[in-house]
Every structure is written in structure tokens, then in C-alpha cells.
CHARMM-style PDB file with segment names, atoms N, HN, CA, C and O in Angstrom:
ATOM      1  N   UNK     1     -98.055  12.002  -2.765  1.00  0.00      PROA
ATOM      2  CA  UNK     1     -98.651  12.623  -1.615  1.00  0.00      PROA
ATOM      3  C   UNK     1     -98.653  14.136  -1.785  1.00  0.00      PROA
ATOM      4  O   UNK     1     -99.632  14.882  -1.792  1.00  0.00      PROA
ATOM      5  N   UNK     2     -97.469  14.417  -1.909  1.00  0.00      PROA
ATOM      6  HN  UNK     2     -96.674  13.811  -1.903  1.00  0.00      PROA
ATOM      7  CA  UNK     2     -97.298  16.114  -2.634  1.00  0.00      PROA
ATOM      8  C   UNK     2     -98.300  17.104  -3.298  1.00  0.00      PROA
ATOM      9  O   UNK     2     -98.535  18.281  -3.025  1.00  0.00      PROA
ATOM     10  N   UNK     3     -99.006  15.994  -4.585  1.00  0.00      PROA
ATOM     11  HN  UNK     3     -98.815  15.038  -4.806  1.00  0.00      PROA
ATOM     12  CA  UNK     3     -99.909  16.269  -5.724  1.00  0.00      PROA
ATOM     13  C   UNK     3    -100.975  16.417  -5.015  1.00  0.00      PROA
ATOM     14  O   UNK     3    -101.641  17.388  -5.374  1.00  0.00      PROA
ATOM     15  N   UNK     4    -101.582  15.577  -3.770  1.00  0.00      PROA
ATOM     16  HN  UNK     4    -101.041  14.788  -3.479  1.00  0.00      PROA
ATOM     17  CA  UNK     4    -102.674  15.755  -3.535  1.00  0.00      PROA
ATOM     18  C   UNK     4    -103.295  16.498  -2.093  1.00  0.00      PROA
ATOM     19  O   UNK     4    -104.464  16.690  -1.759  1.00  0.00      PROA
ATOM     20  N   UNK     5    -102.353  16.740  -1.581  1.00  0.00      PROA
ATOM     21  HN  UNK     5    -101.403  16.585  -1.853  1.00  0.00      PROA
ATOM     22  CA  UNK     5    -101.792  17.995  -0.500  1.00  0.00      PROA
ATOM     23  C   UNK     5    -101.871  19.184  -1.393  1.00  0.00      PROA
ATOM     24  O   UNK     5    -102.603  20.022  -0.867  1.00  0.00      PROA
ATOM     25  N   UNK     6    -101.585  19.427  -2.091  1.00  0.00      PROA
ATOM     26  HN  UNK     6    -100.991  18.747  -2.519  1.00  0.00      PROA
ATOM     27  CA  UNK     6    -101.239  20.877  -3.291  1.00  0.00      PROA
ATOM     28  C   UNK     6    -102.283  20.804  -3.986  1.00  0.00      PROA
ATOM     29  O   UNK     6    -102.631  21.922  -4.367  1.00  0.00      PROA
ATOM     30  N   UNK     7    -103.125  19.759  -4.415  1.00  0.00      PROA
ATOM     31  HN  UNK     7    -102.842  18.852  -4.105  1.00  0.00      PROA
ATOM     32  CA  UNK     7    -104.354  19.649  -5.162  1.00  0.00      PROA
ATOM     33  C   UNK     7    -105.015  20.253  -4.245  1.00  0.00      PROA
ATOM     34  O   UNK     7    -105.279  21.442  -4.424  1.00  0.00      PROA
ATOM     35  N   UNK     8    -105.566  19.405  -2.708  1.00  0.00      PROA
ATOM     36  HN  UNK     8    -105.352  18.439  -2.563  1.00  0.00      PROA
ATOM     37  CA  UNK     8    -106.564  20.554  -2.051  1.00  0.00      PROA
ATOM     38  C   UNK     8    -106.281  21.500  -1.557  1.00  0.00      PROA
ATOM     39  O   UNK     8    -107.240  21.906  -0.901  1.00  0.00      PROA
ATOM     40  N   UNK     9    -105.616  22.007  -1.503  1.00  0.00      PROA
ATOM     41  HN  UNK     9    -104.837  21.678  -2.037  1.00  0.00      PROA
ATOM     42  CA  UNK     9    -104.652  23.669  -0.608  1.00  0.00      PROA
ATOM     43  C   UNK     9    -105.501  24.685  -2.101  1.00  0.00      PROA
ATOM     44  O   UNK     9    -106.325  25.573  -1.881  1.00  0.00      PROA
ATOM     45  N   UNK    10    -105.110  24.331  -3.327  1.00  0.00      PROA
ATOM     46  HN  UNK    10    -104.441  23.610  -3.506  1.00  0.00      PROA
ATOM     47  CA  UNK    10    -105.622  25.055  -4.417  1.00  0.00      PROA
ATOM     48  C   UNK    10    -107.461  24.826  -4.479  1.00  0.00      PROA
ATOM     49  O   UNK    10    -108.464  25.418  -4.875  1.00  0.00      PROA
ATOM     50  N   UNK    11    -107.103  23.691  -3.871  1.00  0.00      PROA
ATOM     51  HN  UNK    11    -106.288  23.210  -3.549  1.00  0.00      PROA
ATOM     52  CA  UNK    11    -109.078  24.031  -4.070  1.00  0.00      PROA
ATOM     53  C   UNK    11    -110.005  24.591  -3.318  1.00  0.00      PROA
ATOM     54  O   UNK    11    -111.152  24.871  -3.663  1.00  0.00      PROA
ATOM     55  N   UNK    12    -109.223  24.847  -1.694  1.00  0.00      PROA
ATOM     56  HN  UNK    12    -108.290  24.619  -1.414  1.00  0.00      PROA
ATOM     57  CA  UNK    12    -109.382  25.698  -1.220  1.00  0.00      PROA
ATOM     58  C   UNK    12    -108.617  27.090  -0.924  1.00  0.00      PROA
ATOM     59  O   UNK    12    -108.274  27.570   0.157  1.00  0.00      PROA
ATOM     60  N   UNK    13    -108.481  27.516  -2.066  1.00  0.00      PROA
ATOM     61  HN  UNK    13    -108.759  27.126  -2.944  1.00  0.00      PROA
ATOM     62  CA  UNK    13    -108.012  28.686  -2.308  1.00  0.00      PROA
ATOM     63  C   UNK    13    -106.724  29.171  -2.099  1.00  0.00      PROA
ATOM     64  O   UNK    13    -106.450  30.371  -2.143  1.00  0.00      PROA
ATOM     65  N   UNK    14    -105.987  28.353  -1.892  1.00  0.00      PROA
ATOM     66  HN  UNK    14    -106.209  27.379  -1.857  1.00  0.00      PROA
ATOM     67  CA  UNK    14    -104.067  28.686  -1.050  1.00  0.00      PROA
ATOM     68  C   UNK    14    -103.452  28.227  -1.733  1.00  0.00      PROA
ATOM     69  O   UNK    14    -103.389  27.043  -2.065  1.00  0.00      PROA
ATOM     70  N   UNK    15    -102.754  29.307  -2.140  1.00  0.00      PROA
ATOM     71  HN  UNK    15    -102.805  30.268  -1.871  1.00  0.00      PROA
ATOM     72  CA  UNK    15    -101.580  29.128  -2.984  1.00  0.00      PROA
ATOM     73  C   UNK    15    -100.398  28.826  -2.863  1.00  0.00      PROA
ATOM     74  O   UNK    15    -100.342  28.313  -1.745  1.00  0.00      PROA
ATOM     75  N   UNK    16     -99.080  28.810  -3.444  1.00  0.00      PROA
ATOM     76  HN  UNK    16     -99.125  29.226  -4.352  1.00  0.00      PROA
ATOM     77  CA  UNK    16     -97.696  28.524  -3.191  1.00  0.00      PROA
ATOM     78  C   UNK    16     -97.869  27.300  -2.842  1.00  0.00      PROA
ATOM     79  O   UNK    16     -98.945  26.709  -2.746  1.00  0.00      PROA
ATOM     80  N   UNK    17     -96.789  26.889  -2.642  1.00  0.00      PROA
ATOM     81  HN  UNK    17     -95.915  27.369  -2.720  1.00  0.00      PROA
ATOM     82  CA  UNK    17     -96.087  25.248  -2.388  1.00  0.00      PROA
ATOM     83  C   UNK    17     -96.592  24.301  -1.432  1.00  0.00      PROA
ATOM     84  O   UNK    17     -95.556  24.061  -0.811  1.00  0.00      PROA
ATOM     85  N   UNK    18     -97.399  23.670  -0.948  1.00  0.00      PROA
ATOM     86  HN  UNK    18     -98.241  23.864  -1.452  1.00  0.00      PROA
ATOM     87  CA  UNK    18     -97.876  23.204   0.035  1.00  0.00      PROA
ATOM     88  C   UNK    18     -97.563  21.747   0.225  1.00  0.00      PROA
ATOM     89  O   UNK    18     -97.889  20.952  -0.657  1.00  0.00      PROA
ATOM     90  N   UNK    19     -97.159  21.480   0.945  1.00  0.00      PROA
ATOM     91  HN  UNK    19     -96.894  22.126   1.660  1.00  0.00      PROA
ATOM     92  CA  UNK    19     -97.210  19.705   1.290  1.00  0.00      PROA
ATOM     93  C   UNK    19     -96.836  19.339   2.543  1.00  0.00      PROA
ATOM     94  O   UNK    19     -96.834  20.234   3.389  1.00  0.00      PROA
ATOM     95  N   UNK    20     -96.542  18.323   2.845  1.00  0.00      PROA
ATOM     96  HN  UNK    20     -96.544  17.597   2.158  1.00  0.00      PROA
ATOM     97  CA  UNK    20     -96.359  17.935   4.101  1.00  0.00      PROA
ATOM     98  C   UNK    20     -95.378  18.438   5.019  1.00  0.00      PROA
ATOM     99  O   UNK    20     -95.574  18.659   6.214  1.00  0.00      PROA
ATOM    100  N   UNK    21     -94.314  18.602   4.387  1.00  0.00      PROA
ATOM    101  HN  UNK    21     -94.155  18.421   3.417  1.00  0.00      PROA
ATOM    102  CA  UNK    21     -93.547  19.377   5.624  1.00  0.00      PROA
ATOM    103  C   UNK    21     -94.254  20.915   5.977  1.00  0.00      PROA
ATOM    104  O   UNK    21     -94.164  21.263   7.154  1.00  0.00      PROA
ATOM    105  N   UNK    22     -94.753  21.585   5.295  1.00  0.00      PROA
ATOM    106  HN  UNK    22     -94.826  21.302   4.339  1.00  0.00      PROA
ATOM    107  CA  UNK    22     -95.646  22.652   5.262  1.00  0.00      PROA
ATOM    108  C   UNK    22     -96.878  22.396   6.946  1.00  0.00      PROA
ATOM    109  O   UNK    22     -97.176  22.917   8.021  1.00  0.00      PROA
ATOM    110  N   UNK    23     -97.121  21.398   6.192  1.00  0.00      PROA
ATOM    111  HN  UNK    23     -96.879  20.975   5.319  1.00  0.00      PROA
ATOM    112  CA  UNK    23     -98.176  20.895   7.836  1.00  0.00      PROA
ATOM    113  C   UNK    23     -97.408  20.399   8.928  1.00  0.00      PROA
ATOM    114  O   UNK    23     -97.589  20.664  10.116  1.00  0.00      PROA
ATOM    115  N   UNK    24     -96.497  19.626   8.415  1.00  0.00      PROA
ATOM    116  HN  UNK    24     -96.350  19.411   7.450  1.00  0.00      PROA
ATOM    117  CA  UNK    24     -95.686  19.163   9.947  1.00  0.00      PROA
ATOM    118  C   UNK    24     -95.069  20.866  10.646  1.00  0.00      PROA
ATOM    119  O   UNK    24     -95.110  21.089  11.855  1.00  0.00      PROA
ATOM    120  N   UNK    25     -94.461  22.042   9.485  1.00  0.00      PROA
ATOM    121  HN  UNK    25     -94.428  21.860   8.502  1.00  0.00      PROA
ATOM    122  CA  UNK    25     -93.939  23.068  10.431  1.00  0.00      PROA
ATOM    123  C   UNK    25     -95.442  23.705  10.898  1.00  0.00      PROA
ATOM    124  O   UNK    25     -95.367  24.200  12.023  1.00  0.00      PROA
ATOM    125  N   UNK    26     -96.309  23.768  10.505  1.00  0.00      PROA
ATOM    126  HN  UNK    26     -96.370  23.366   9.591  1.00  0.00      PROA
ATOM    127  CA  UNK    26     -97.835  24.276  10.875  1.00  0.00      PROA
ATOM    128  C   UNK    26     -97.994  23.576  12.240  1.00  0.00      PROA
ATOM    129  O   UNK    26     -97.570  24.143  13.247  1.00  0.00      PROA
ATOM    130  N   UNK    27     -98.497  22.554  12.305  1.00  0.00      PROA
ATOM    131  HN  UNK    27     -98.841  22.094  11.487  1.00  0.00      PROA
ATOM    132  CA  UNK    27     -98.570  21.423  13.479  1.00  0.00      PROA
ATOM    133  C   UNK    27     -97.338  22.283  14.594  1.00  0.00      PROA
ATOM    134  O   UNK    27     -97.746  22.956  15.541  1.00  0.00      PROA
ATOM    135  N   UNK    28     -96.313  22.176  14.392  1.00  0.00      PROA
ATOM    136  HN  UNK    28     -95.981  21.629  13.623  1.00  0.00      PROA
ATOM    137  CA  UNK    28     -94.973  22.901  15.121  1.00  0.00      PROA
ATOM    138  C   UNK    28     -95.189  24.118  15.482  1.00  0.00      PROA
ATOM    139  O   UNK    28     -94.284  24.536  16.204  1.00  0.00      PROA
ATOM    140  N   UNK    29     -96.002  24.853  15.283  1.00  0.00      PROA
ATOM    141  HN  UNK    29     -96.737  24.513  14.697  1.00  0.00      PROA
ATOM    142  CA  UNK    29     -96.308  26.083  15.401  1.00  0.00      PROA
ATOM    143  C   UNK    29     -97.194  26.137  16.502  1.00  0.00      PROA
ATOM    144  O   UNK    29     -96.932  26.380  17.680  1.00  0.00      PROA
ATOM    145  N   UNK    30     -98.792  25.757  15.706  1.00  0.00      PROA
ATOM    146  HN  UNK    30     -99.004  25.560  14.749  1.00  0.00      PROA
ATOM    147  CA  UNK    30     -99.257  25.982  16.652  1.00  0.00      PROA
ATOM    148  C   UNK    30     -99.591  25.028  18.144  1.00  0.00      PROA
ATOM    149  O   UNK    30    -100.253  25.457  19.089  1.00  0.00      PROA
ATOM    150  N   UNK    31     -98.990  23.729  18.072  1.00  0.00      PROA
ATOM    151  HN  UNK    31     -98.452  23.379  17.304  1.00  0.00      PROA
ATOM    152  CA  UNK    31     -98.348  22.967  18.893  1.00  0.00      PROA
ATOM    153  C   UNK    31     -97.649  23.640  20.007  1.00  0.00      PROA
ATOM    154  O   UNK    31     -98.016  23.383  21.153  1.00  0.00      PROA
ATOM    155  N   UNK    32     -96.522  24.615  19.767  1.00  0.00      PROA
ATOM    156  HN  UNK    32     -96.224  24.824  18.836  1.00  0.00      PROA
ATOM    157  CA  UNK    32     -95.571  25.179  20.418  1.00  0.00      PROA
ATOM    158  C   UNK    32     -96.278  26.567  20.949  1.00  0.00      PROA
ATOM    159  O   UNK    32     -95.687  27.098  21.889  1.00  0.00      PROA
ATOM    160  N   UNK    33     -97.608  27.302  20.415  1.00  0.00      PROA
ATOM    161  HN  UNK    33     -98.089  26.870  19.652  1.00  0.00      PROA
ATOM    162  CA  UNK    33     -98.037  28.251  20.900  1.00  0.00      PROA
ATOM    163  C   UNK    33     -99.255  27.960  22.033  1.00  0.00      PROA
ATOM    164  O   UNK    33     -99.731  28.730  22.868  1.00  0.00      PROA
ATOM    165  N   UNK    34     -99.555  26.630  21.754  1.00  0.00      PROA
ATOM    166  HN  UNK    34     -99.168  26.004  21.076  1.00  0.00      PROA
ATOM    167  CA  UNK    34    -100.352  26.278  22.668  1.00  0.00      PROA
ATOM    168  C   UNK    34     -99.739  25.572  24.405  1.00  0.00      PROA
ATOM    169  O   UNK    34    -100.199  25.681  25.541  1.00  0.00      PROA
ATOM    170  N   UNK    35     -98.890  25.077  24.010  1.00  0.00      PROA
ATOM    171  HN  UNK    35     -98.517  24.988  23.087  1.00  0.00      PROA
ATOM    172  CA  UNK    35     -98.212  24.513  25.268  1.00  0.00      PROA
ATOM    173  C   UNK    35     -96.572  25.311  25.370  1.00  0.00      PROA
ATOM    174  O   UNK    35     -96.092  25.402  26.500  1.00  0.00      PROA
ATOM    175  N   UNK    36     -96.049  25.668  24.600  1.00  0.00      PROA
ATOM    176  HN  UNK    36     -96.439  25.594  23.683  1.00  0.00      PROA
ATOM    177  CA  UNK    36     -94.867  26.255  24.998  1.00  0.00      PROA
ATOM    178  C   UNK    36     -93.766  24.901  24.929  1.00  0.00      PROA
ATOM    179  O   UNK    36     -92.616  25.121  24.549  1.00  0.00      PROA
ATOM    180  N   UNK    37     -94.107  23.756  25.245  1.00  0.00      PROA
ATOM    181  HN  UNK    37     -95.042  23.577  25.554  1.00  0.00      PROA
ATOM    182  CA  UNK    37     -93.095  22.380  25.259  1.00  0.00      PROA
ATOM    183  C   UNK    37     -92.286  21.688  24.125  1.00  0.00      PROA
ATOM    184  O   UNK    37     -92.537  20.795  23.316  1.00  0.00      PROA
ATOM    185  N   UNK    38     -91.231  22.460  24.398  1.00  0.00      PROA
ATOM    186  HN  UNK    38     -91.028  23.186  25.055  1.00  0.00      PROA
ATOM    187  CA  UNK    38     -90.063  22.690  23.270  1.00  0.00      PROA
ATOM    188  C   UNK    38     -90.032  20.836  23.077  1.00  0.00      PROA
ATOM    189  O   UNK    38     -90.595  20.264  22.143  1.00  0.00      PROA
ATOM    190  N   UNK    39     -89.283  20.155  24.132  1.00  0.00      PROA
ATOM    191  HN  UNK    39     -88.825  20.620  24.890  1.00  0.00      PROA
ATOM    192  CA  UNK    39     -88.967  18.693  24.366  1.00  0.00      PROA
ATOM    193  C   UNK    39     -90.051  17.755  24.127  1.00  0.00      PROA
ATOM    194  O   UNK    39     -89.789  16.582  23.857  1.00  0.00      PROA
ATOM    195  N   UNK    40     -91.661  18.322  24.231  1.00  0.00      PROA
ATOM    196  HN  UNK    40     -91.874  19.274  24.450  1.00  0.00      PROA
ATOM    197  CA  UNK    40     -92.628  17.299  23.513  1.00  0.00      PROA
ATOM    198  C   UNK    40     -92.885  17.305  22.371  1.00  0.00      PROA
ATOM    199  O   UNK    40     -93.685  16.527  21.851  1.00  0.00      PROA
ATOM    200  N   UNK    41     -92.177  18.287  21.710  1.00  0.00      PROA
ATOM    201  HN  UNK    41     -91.528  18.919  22.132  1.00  0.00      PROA
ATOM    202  CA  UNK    41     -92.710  18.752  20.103  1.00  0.00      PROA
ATOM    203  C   UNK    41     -91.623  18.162  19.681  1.00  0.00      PROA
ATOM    204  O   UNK    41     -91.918  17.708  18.575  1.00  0.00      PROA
ATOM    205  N   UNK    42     -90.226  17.832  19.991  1.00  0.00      PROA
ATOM    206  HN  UNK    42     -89.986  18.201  20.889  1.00  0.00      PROA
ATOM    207  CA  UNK    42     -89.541  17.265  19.696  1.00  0.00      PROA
ATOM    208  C   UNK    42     -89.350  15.817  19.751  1.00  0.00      PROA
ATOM    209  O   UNK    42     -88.655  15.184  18.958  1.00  0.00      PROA
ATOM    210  N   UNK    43     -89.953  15.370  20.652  1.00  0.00      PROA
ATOM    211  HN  UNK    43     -90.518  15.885  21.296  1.00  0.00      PROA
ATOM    212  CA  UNK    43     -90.592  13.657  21.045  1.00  0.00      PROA
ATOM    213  C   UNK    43     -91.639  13.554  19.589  1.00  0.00      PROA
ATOM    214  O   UNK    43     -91.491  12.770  18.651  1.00  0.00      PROA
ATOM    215  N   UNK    44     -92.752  14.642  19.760  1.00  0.00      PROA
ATOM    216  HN  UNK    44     -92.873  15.278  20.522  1.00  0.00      PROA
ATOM    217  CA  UNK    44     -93.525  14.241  18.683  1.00  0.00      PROA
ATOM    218  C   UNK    44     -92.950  14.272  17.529  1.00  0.00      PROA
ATOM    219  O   UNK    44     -93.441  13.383  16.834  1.00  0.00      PROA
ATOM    220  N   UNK    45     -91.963  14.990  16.844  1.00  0.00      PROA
ATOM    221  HN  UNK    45     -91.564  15.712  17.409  1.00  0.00      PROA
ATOM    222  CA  UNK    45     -91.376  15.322  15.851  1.00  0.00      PROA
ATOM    223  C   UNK    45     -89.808  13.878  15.604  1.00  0.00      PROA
ATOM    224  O   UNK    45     -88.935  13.749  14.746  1.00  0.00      PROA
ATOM    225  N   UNK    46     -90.157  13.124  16.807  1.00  0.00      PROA
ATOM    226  HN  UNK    46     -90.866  13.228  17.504  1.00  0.00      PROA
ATOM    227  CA  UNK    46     -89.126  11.712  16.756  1.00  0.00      PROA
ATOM    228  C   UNK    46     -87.570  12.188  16.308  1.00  0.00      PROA
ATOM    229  O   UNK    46     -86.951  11.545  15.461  1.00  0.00      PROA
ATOM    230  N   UNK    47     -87.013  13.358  16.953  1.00  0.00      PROA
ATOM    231  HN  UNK    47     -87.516  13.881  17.642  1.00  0.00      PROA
ATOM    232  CA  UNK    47     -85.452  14.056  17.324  1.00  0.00      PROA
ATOM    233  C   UNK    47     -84.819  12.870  17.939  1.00  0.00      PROA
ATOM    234  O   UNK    47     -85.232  12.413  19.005  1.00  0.00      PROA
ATOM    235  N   UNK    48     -83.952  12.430  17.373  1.00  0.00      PROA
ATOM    236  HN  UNK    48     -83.616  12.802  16.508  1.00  0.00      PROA
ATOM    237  CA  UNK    48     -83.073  11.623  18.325  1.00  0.00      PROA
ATOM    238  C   UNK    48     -81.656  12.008  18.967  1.00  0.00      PROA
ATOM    239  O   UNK    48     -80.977  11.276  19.688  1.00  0.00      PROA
ATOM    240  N   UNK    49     -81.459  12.859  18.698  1.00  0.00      PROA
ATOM    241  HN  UNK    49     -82.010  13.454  18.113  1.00  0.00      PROA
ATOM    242  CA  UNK    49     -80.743  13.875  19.386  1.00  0.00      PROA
ATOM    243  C   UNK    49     -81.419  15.283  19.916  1.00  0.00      PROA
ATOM    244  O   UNK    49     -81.107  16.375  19.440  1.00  0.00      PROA
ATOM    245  N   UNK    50     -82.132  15.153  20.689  1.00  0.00      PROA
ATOM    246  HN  UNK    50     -82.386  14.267  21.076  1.00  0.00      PROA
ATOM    247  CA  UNK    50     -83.206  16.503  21.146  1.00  0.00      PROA
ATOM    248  C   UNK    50     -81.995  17.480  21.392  1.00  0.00      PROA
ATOM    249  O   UNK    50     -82.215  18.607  20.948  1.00  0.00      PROA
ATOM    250  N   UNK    51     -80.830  17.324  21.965  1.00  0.00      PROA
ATOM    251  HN  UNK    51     -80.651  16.409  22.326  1.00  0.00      PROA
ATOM    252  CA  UNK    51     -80.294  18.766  22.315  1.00  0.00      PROA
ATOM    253  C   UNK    51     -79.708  19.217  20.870  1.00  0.00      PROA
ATOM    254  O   UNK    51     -79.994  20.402  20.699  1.00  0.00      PROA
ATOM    255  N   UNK    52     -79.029  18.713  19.833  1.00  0.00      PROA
ATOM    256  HN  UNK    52     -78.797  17.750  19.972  1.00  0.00      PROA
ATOM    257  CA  UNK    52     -78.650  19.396  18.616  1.00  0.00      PROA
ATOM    258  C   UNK    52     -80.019  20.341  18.175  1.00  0.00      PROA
ATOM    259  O   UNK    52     -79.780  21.547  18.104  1.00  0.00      PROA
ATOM    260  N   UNK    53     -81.114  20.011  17.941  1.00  0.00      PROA
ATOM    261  HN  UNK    53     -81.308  19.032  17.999  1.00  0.00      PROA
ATOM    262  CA  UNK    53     -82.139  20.774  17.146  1.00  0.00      PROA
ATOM    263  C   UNK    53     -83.173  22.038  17.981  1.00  0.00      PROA
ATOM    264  O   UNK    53     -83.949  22.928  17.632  1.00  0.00      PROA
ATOM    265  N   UNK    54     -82.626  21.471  19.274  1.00  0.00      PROA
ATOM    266  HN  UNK    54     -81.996  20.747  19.557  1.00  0.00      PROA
ATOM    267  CA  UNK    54     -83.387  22.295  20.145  1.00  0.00      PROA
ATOM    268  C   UNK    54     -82.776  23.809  20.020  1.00  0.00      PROA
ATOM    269  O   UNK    54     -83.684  24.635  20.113  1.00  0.00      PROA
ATOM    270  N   UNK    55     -81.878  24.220  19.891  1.00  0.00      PROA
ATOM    271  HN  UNK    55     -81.140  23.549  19.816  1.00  0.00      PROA
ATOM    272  CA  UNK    55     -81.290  25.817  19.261  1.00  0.00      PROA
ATOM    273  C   UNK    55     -82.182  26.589  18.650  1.00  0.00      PROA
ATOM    274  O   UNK    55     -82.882  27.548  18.977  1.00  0.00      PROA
ATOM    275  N   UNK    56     -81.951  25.776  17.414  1.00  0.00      PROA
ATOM    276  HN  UNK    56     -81.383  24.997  17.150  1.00  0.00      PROA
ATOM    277  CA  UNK    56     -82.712  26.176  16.216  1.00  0.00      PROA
ATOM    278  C   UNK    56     -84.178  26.317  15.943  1.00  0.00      PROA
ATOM    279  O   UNK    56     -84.746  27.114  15.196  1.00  0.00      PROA
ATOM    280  N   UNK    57     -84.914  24.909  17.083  1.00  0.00      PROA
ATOM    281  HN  UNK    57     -84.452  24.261  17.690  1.00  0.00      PROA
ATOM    282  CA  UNK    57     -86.292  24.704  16.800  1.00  0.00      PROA
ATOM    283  C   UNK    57     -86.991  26.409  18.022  1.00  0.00      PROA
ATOM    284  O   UNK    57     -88.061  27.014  17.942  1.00  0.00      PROA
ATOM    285  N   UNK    58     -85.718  26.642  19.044  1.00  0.00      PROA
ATOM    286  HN  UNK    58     -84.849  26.151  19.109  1.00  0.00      PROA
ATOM    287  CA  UNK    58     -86.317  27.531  20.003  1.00  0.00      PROA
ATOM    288  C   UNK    58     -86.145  29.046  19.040  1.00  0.00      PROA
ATOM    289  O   UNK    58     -87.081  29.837  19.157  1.00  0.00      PROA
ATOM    290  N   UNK    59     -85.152  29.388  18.246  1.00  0.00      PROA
ATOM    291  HN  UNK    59     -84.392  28.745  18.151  1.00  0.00      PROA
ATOM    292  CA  UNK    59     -85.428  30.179  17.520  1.00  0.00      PROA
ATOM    293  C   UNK    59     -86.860  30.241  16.330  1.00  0.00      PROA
ATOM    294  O   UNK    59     -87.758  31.001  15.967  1.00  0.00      PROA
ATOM    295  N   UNK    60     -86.439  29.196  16.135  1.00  0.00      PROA
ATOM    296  HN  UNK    60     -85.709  28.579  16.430  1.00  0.00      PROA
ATOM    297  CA  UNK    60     -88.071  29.837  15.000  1.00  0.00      PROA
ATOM    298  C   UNK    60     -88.860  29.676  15.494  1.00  0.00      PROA
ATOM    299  O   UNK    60     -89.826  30.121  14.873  1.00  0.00      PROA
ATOM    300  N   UNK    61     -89.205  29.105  16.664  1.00  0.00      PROA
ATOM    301  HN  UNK    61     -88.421  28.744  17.169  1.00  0.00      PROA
ATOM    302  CA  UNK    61     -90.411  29.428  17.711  1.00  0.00      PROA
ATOM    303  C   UNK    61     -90.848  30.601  17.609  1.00  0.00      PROA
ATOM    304  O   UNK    61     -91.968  30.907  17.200  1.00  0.00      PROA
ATOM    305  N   UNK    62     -89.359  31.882  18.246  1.00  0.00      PROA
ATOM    306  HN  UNK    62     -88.449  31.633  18.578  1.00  0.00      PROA
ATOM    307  CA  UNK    62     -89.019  32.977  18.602  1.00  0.00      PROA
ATOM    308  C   UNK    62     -89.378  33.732  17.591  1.00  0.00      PROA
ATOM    309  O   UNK    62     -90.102  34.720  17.717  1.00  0.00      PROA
ATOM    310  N   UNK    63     -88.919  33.343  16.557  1.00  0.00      PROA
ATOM    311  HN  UNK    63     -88.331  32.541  16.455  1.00  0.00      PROA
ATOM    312  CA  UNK    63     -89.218  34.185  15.100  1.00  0.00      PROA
ATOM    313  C   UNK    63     -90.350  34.333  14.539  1.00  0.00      PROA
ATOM    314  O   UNK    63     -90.723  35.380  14.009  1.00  0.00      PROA
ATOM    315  N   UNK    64     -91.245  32.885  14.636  1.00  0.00      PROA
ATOM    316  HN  UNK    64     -90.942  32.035  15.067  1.00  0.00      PROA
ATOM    317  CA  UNK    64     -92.319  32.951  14.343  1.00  0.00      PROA
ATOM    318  C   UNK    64     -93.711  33.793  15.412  1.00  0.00      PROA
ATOM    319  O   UNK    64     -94.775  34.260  15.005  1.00  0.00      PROA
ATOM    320  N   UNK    65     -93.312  33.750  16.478  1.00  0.00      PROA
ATOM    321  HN  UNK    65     -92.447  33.371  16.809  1.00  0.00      PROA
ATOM    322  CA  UNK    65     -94.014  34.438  17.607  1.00  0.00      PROA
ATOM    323  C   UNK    65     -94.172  36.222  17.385  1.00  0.00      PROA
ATOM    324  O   UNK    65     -95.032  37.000  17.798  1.00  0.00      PROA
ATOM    325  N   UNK    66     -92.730  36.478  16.411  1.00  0.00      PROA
ATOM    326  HN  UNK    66     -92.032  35.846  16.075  1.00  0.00      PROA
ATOM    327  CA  UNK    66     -92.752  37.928  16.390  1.00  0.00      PROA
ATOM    328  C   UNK    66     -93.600  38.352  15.278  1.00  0.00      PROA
ATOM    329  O   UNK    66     -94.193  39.423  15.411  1.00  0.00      PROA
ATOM    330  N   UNK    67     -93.774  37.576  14.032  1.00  0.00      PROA
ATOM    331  HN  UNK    67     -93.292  36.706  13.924  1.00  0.00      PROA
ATOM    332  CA  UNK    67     -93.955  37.905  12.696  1.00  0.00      PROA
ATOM    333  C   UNK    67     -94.821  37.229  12.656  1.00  0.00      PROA
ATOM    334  OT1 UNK    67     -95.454  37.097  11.609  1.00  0.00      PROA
TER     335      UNK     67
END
């Protein structure tokens, strides 16, 4: 799956490492800039402990919002 995620990323012109977790944190992004819903991105993302990851997932929200 890797090879062919990274095959078209290069054929349309994008470089570096690309594959699926690449799109699932993409999806997470702009998912989270469109609705703000920390707890549905985490439903969608199938957390089974939503409060452990929720820290971390609200920081790089944060991080990514600045940069």
C-alpha cells in the first residue's frame, strides 16, 4: 500500500515520505479545522480510550494551527 501511495504523491510532484498515516494525520487536520470536534475525530480515528490521546491530539491541533 506504501509503494503505491508514494508512487502517486511522486507523480504528482510531492516529495518525501508519503503514505497512509501521512493522509490519516492530513484527514486530522483538516477535519479538526473545519469543525473544531476534538471527540469526533477521535470516534473517527476509533480511540478507545478518548481521554488518554485527547492531550496530545489537542496539542498538535494547537501546533499545527500556528505553523
Amino acid at each position: 500500500m506504501w509503494r503505491i501511495i508514494n508512487g502517486a504523491a511522486r507523480a504528482c510532484g510531492i516529495e518525501g515520505a508519503i503514505g497512509t498515516h501521512t493522509m490519516r494525520k492530513t484527514f486530522g487536520y483538516h477535519f479538526y479545522q473545519q469543525t473544531k470536534d476534538v471527540a469526533m475525530l477521535q470516534q473517527i480515528f476509533g480511540r478507545s480510550r478518548p481521554w488518554l490521546p485527547f492531550g496530545i491530539l489537542a496539542l498538535m491541533m494547537t501546533w499545527w494551527t500556528r505553523y
